[in-house]
N, C-alpha and C positions, 0 to 999 in steps of 0.2 A: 387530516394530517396537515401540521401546519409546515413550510419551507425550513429546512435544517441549515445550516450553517457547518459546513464540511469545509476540515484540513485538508491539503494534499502537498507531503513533502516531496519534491521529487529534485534530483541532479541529471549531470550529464551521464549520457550516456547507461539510463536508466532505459526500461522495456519500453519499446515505443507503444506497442497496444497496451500494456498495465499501465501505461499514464494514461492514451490518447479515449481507451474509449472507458475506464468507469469515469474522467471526465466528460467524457460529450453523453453519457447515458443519464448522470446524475444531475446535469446541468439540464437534459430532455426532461426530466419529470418533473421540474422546478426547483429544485435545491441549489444553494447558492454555493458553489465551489471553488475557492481561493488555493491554488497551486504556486507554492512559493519554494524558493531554493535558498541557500544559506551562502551571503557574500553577494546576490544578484537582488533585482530593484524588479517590481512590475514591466515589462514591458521586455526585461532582457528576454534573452531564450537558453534554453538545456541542448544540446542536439540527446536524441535520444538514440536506442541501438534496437534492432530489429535478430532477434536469437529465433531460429527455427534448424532444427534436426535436418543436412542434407546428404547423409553416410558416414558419419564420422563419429566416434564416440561420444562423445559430445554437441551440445548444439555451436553451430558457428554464428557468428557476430556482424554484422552487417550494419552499415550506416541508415539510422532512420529517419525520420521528420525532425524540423526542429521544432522544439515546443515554446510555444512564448506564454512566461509566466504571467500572474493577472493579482498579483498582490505581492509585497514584498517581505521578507522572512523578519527583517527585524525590527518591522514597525506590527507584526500581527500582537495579540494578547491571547494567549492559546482559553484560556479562560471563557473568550467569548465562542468560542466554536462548543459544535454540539459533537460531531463526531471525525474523527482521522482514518484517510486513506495511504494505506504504504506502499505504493509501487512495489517492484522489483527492477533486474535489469542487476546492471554492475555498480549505480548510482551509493545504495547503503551500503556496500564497503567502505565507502570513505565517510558515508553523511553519519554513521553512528561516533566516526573521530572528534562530532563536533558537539561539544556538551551542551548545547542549547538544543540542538533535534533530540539527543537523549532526555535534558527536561520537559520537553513538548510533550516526545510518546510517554513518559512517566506519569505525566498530568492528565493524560486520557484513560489511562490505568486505574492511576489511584482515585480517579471520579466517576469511575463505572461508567462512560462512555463509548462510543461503538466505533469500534476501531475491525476497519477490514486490510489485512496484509497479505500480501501474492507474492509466490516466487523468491526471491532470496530477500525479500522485503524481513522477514523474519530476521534478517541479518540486525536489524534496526533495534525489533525489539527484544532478542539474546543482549545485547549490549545494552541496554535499557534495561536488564533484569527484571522483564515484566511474564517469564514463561515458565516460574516454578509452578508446577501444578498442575499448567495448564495446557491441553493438546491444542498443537499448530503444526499446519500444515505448510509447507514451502516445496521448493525444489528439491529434489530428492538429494545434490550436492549440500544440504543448509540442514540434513537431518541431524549431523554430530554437535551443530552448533544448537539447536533446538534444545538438542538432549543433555548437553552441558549445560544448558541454562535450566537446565531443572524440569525441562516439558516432555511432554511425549508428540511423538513425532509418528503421526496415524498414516498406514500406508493406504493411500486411497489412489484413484485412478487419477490423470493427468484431467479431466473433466467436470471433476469434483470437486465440490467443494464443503468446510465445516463448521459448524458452526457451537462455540462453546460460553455460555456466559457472554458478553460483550465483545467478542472476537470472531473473526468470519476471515477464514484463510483458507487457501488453494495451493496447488503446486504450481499452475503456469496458468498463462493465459488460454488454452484451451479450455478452462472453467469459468471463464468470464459468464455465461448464465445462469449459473447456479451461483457461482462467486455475488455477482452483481443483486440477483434476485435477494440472495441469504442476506446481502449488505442491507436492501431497501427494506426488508421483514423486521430488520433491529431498529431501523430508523421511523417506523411506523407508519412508511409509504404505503398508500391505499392506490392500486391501477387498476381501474375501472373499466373493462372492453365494450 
C-alpha cells in the first residue's frame, strides 16, 4: 500500500471527534491528510463542537477543541487527492452554500474515488447531488435530506457503519471503528499486527 493523498473539508463548529480523530488515525498509519476550510489559509483554526446525548431530545452542543488547519482551501487541486473525508458537526450546513466545496465533492464522485461521510456530513453530499441511487448513512436528523437527494437512507445502529461502491458513511461518531476500518479497506491500507 502506497501513502494516499486524503481531502478533509472541515468548518467551524464542525464534530470535534469526526474531524480530530479520522485525522490523527489516518495521519497514524501514514497517509497524508490536508484538512482545509473555505475563506481560512493553513495555519488558521475551526473551533470545533463536541454533540453528545445528556437527557434531552436531542443531542446538546458544547465547545470543542480548536482545530488548526494544515493546508489552505483555495490554493488545494482536488484533482491531486486520491480520497475525501466529510466530517459532520453543524460545519456542512453552511460549507455545501459554497459552490467550490460542492465542486470538490462532485469531483470525487464523478472519478470513483473514496469518499468516507459521518453524521450530517451527508448534508454536503444531498447538496452536491452525488446520492441518487445510492445508500448513506448519516444522522438520523439528515435522513429526509438523503432521501430527497435520491438515496436510501439504511437504518443501522449509532456504531455502524456502510459501506457502498466508493462511499463509507455512519450515523455519528460512535462508529469511528467500523467507519475508520471500512474507510482504510477502500483505500487499500494493509495493518499488519
Amino acid at each position: 500500500m502506497g501513502a494516499k493523498k486524503i481531502l478533509m473539508i472541515v468548518g467551524d463548529f464542525g464534530e470535534d471527534y469526526e474531524i480530530m480523530v479520522p485525522f490523527q488515525a489516518l495521519l497514524a498509519v501514514g497517509h497524508q491528510v490536508h484538512a482545509v476550510c473555505p475563506g481560512k489559509v493553513a495555519g488558521d483554526q475551526v473551533a470545533t463542537a463536541i454533540h453528545d446525548f445528556i437527557g434531552f431530545q436531542t443531542y446538546a452542543e458544547l465547545k470543542g477543541h480548536n482545530f488548526t488547519l494544515n493546508a489552505t482551501f483555495a490554493d488545494i487541486a482536488v484533482e491531486s487527492y486520491d480520497a475525501l473525508v466529510v466530517p459532520g458537526g453543524r460545519a456542512p450546513e453552511y460549507l455545501r452554500l459554497d459552490p467550490a466545496v460542492i465542486a470538490a465533492v462532485r469531483h470525487f464522485f464523478e472519478a470513483g474515488k473514496p469518499v468516507a461521510a459521518i453524521c450530517h456530513g451527508a448534508q454536503m453530499l444531498a447538496a452536491a447531488q452525488v446520492l441518487e441511487g445510492r445508500t448513506c448513512s448519516a444522522y438520523p436528523a439528515c435522513q429526509p435530506e438523503v432521501e430527497l437527494a435520491g438515496g436510501t437512507y439504511p437504518r443501522i445502529a449509532v456504531d455502524e457503519a456502510i459501506t457502498e461502491g466508493n462511499l463509507v458513511s455512519a450515523p455519528a461518531w460512535p462508529a469511528h471503528p467500523a467507519f475508520i476500518a471500512q474507510f482504510l479497506a477502500l483505500l487499500g491500507t494493509r495493518i499488519s499486527l
